[in-house]
N, C-alpha and C positions, 0 to 999 in steps of 0.2 A: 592505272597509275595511282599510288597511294599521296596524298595528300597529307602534311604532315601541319601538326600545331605547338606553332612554339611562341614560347614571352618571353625578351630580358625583364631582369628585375633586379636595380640595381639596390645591395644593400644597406648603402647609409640614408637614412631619414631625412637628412637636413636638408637634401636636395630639393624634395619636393615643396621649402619653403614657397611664399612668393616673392620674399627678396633673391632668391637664386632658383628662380623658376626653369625648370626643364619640360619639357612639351613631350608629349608623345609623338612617337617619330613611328607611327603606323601608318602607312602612305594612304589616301583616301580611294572612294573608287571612280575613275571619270562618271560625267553623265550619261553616257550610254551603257554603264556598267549598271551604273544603279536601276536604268530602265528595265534592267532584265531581271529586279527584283521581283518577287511575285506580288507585294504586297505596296508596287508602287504603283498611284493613283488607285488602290484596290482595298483600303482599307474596311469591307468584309473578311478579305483573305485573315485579317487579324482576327475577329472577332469569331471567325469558324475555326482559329487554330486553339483560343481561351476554352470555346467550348467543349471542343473535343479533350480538351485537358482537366476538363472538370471545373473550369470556374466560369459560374452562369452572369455570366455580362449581358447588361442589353443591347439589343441586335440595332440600336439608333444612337450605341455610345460615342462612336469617330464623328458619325454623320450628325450628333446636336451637341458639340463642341462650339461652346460660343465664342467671341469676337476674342473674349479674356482667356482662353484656354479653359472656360467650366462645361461641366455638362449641363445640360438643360430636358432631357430628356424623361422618359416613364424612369420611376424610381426604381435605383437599383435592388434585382434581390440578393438578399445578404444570406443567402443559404450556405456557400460554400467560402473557400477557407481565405478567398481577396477580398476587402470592399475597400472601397474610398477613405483616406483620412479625412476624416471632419475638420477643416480649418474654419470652418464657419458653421454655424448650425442648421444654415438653410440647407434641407437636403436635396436640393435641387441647384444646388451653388457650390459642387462637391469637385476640388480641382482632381485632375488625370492623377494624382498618387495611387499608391497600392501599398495595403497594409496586408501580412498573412495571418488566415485564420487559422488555426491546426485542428487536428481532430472530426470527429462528428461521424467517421463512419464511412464516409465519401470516399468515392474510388479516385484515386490521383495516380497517374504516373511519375515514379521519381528514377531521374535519369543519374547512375553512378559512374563518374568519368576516371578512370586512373589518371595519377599524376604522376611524372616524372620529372627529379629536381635536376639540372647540371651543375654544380658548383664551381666554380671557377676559383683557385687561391692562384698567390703570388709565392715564390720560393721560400719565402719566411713561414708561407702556412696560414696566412690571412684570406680569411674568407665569411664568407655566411657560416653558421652556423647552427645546427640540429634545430636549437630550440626558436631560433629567427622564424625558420621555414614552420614550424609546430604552430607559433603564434600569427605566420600568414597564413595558414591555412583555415585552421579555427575563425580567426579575425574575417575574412573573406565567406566561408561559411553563411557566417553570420548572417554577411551582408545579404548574400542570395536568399538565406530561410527566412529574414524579416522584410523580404519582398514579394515574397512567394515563389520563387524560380525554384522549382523541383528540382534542381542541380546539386547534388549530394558528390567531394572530390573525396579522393584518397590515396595512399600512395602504393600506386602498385609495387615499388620495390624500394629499397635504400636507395638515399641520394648518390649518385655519383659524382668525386671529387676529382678534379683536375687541375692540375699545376699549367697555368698558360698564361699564353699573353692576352688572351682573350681576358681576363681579369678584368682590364682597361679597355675598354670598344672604343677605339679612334675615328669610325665609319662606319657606314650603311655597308660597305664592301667588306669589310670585318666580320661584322654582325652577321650578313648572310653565308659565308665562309662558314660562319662558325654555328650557324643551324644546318646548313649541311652537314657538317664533319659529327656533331653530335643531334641523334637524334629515333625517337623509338616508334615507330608507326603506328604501336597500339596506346597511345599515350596523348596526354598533355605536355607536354615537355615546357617545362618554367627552367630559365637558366639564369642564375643569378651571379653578376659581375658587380663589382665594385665599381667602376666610374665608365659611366658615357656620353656624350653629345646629346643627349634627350633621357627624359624622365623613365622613360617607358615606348616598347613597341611591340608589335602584336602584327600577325598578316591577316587578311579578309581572305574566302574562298576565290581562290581564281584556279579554278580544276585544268585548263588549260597549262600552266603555267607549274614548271617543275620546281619551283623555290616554296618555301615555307608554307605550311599554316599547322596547325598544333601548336604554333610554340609563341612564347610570349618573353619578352624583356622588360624587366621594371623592376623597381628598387624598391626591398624588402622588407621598408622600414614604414611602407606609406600601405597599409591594406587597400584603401579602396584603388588605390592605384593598380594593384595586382587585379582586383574586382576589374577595374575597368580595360586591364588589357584581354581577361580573358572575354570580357564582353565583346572588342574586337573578334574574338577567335569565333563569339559567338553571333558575328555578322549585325554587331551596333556599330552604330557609325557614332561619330562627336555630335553633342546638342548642336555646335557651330559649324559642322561638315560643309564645305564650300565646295567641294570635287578635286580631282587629283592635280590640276592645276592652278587652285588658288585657295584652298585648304582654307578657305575665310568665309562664311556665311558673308562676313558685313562686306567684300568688296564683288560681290557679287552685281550684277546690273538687273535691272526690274524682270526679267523672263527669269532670272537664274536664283534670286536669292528669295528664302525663308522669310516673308514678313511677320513681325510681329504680332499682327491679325490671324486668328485661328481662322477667321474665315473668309479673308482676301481670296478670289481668286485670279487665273491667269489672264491676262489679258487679250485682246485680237493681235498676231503677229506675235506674239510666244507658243512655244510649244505647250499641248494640252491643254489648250483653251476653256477656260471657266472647269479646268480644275482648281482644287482650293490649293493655293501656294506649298501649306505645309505639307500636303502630302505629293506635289511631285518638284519636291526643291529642299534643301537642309540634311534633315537627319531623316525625311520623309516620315514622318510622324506630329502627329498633328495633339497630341496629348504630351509633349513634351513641346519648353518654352523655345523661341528661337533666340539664339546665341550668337557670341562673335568670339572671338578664339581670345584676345589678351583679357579674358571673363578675370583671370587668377588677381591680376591689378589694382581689380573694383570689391575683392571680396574682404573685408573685412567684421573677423567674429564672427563667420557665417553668414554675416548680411551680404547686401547690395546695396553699395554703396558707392556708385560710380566719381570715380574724381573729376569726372568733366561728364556731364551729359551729352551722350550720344545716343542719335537713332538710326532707323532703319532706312532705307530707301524715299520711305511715305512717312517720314519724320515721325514716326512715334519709336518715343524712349524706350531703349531694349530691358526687357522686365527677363532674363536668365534664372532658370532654375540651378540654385549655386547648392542646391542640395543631389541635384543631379550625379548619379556616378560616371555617367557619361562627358562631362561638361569636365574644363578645366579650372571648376575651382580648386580650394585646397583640400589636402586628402580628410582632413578633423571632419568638413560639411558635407561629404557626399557618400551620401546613405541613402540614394533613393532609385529604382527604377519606374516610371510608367508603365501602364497596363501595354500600351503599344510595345516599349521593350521587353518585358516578358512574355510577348506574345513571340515579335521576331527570336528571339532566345531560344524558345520551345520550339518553335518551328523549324529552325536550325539543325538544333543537338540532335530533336528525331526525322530529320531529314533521310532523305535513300543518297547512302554513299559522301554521308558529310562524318556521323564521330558512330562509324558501324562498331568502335569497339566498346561504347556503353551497353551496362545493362541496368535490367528492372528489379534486380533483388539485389536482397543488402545479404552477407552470411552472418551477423550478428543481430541480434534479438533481444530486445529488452523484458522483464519478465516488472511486472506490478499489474496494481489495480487498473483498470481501463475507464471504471465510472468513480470517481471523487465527487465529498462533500466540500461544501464552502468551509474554511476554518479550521483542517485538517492536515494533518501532517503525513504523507506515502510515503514508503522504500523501495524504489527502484532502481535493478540491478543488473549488469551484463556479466558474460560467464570473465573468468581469469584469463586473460591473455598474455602465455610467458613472454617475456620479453616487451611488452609494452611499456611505453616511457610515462603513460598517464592516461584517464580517460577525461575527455570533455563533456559537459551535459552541457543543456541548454534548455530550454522553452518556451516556444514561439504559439502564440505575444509572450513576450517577457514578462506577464506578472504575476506568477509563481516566486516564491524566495527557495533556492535553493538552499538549506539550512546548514547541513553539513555534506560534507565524504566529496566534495567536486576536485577532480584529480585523480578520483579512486572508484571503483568498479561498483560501489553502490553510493547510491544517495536520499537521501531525506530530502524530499519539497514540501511546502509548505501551500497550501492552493488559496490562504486568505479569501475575500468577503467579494467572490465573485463568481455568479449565478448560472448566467446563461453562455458560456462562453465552451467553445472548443479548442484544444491546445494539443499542441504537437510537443513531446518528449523526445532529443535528442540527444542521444551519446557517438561522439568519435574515440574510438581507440586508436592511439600514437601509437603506430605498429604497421610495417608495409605489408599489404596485404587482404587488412580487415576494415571492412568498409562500417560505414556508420550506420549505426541505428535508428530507425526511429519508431514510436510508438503513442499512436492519437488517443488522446483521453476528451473525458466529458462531463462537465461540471453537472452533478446531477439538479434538476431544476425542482426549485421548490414550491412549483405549483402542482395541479392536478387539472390537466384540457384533457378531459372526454373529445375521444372523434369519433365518428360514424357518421351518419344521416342524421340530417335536419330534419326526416319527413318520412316514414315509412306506412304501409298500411293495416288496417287490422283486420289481419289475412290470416292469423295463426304460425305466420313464417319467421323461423329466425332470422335478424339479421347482426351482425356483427360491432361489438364496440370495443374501443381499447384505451388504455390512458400508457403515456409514452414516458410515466416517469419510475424511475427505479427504487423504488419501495419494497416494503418488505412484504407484508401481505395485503390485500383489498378486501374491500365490504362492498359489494354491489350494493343496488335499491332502486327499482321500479315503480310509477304511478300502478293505481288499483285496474285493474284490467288485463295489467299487464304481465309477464312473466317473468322471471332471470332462466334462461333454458339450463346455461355452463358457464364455468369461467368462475364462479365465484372463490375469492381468495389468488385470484392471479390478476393478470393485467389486462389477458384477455375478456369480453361476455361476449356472448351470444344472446340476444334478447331478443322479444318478441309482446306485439300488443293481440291481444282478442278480439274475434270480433266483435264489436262493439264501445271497444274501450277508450277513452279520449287523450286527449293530448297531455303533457306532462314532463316534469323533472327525470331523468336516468342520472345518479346520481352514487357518487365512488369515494369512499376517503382513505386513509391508507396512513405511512406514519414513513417520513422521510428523511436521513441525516439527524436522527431523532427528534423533527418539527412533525407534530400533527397535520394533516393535508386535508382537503376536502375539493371537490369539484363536481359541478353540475350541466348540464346538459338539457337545453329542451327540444321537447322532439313532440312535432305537430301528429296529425292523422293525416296521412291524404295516399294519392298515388304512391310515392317511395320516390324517395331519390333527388328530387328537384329539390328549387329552392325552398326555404322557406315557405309555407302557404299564409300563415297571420301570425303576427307578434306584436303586441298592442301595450307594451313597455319597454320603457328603457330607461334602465339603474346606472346611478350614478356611486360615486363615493361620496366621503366628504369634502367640505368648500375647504380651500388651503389656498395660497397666494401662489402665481403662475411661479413655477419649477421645473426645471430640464431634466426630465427623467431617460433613461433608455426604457424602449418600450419595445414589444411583441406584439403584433398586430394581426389579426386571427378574420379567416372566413370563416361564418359560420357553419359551416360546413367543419372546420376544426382545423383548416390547411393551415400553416406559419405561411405569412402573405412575405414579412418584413420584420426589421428587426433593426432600430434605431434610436437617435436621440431627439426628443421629441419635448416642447414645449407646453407642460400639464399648468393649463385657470381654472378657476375657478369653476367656470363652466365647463370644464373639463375636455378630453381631447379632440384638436381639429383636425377631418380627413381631407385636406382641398382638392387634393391629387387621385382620391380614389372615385370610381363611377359609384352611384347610389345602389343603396343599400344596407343591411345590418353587416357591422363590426363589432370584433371583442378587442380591446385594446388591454393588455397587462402589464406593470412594471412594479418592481420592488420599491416599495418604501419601506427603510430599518429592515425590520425579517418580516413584514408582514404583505402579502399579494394583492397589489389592488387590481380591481375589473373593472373596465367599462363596457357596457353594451351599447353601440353606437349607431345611432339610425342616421344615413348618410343622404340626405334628399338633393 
């Protein structure tokens, strides 16, 4: 049986005010629906579906979610393209957001969904129109690539136009008439009507059940709104999910509702006893806030700002994430998903026999540079597409300036005074058919970290060194004993000590984004391989007043441990969180690289 997905979307704006608030009329799923989630009470299920998608989360992140909704856990690594927004600098006090990193290299799957629009006009010929649907799809876009959700839409065909009375949805018996009657099994199907009884609606997978799912309803004028119906399609529930017969977190009774506590659990005589609440109750996600459904009421200017204080069950005041795309604040605030929503997201789209019509290539191609200087200006460009109404770029993080040509099949960015970062380059061609592009670039780094061995012996054996930064040519240099075998003038060496020869600098400079580079490496005498055998200093820079730098944090061995913002005194940087031993800590101060070598006892 095919299963189909559809969203209304209705297109005047003003609806989704909160003085004329519309709700999303996506029916929820009972509690024995939701049990049959995989990822309920099971939140490893989340964290082995992040992995397998390429983003390295730690395996204790659900599980050391504190009281407040922070993590508390071993510090995140920040290798791939999610980490944490910083709302505080404690990096151990790092709320459930998700910010996307682009680029680096890193194997990611990106799921591309066709979409299909229904237009619905009235006999005058009022309806949505081309450029409406261009700027929700871009707009929405958006939302997903600055959360990280691989979800890449496009429109597999022209919209199709229909004169009906479906225009106006007077009913849920309407509405599903009329995803019946239109509808494309290999598709997303969005159908966009001018007025109905709710904001927005969207079906949940019920494979049983011969009625909708592909298709979405919601009003054209509010993007996140569109975002959050196709999040329905993609098996999110509401922050304030209360089940299909009370649709309300808050009237929920002590077994059944979401407390505000991350880490309340169930009590004797509820079901799933000393599970933790949020994850077998709400939105069953424990890195999103819990909620109560009139959220839209309390939100003003994107705050929380409850006009009457209200709490939970166990009296404490509901603290709602009003930036949530899930959540029914206003469309302006909600920009955000959780690692736990982008996990169920992912786990969905590539599910067996949920959206079998995506795939994993895009047929459009961006053509520029892949490795960028700080303070440089690139031209990148996609081929001519007859008939396309425009092209979109983008760059996720956003802080590139796109300079000129955006609308048009080449562009000039700008990549400004930023170092260590990886960024994803995104174009959509307004065109049914051609999917978007994308293309990871890399701020080339203006240090020089030697990696190899801490410790090799003097056996006469080559062993291997390389520096990972993009320069033009190198100058190797070896202590006296020692040898350079190969490599010299590339990035690779091959080195080797004598018998006899002692311990010492291996040492590479090179000339980068045209800054002069230098870097060094000390490498003991011993066995090979192990740690460190003696290091009997440890260099500082100079004394400057405590300053928040982002910083790169190095095993001596050469690995990238972390990559953060970090609090440089005088005495320079603290590692609380790491086990003892030597660290390199580096961060840019102006254009010049400071080091630390850090003995961590």
């Amino acid at each position: 049986m095919k299963i189909y997905y559809s969203t209304i979307l209705l297109f005047f704006c003003h609806l989704a005010m909160a003085q004329d608030v519309k709700y999303c009329a996506t029916p929820s799923l009972s509690d024995q629906e939701k049990q049959k989630r995989p990822h309920y009470g099971n939140d490893k299920h989340l964290v082995d579906i992040l992995n397998r998608e390429g983003y390295d989360v730690p395996s204790d992140y659900f599980r050391l979610i504190d009281e407040n909704g922070f993590y508390r856990g071993e510090k995140l690594k920040l290798y791939y393209r999610k980490k944490f927004r910083r709302d505080k600098e404690d990096e151990n006090n790092s709320p459930g957001r998700t910010e996307a990193r682009g680029g680096g290299g890193y194997s990611f799957t990106t799921y591309y969904l066709p979409v299909k629009f229904w237009v619905y006009w009235d006999m005058a010929g009022s309806g949505a129109t081309q450029e409406m649907m261009d700027s929700a799809m871009i707009e929405t876009q958006s939302l997903f690539r600055n959360n990280g959700l691989n979800v890449e839409l496009y429109y597999k065909e022209d919209p199709e136009y229909i004169f009906s009375s479906y225009v106006e949805l007077g009913s849920e018996n309407e509405r599903d008439n009329m995803f019946s009657e239109y509808k494309d099994p290999n598709a997303l199907n969005i159908h966009l009507v001018r007025e109905a009884p709710w904001g927005g609606s969207a079906r949940f997978r019920r494979p049983w059940c011969t009625i909708t799912r592909h298709q979405i309803v919601d009003h054209i004028g509010g993007f996140a709104t569109m975002a959050h119906e196709l999040g329905h399609n993609f098996d999110l529930l509401h922050t304030h999910d209360g089940g299909t017969f009370y649709d309300d977190n808050a009237t929920r009774n002590n077994c059944n509702q979401e407390s505000v506590s991350r880490t309340k659990t169930q009590p004797v005589g509820c079901h799933h006893i000393n599970y933790r609440k949020c994850l077998v109750n709400g939105d069953l996600l424990c890195d999103t806030q819990a909620s109560y459904k009139a959220l839209a009421s309390d939100v003003f200017g994107c705050g929380y700002n409850p006009i009457a204080v209200t709490t939970d069950n166990w009296n404490q005041p509901w603290t709602p994430d009003v930036d949530n795309i899930m959540s029914y604040s206003d469309d302006e605030c909600r920009n955000e998903l959780s690692y736990g929503q982008v996990a169920v997201a992912l786990g969905t789209v590539s599910g067996e026999n949920s959206f079998d019509f995506y795939t994993t290539t895009s047929n459009t191609f961006i053509t520029g540079s892949s490795v960028l200087c700080p303070n440089r200006s690139y031209t990148f460009s996609v081929p001519d597409y007859s008939g396309a109404r425009g092209y979109h770029w983008e760059v996720v993080p956003p802080d590139f300036e796109i300079t000129s040509g955006q609308g048009t099949r080449t562009v000039t960015i700008t990549t400004g005074n930023h170092y260590w970062e990886d960024y994803t380059i995104y174009c959509t061609p307004l065109i049914s058919g051609q999917k978007p592009a994308k293309k990871e670039v890399t701020i080339n780094p203006l240090d020089l970290d030697i990696h190899g061995y801490d410790e090799i012996p003097d056996d006469g054996v080559d062993y291997p060194f390389y520096t990972d930064n993009y320069g033009t040519t190198y100058t190797w240099s070896v202590p006296g004993g020692w040898a350079l075998v190969s490599g010299q003038g590339t990035r690779f060496a091959n080195i080797k000590a004598n018998p006899g020869a002692g311990p010492g600098y291996v040492n590479v400079s090179s000339s980068n984004c045209g800054v002069p580079m230098a870097g060094s490496k000390y490498v003991t005498i011993g066995s090979g391989g192990g740690p460190q055998a003696r290091y009997d200093e440890v260099l500082s820079a100079n004394e400057y007043d405590v300053k928040t730098r982002n910083v790169k944090i190095y095993s001596m061995s050469g690995k990238l441990l972390e990559q953060c913002d970090m609090e440089i005194s005088t005495d320079g940087p603290v590692l609380p969180d790491y086990p003892s031993g030597f660290y390199i800590v580096k961060y840019l101060e102006g254009t010049e690289i400071k080091t630390y070598k850090v003995l961590k006892r």
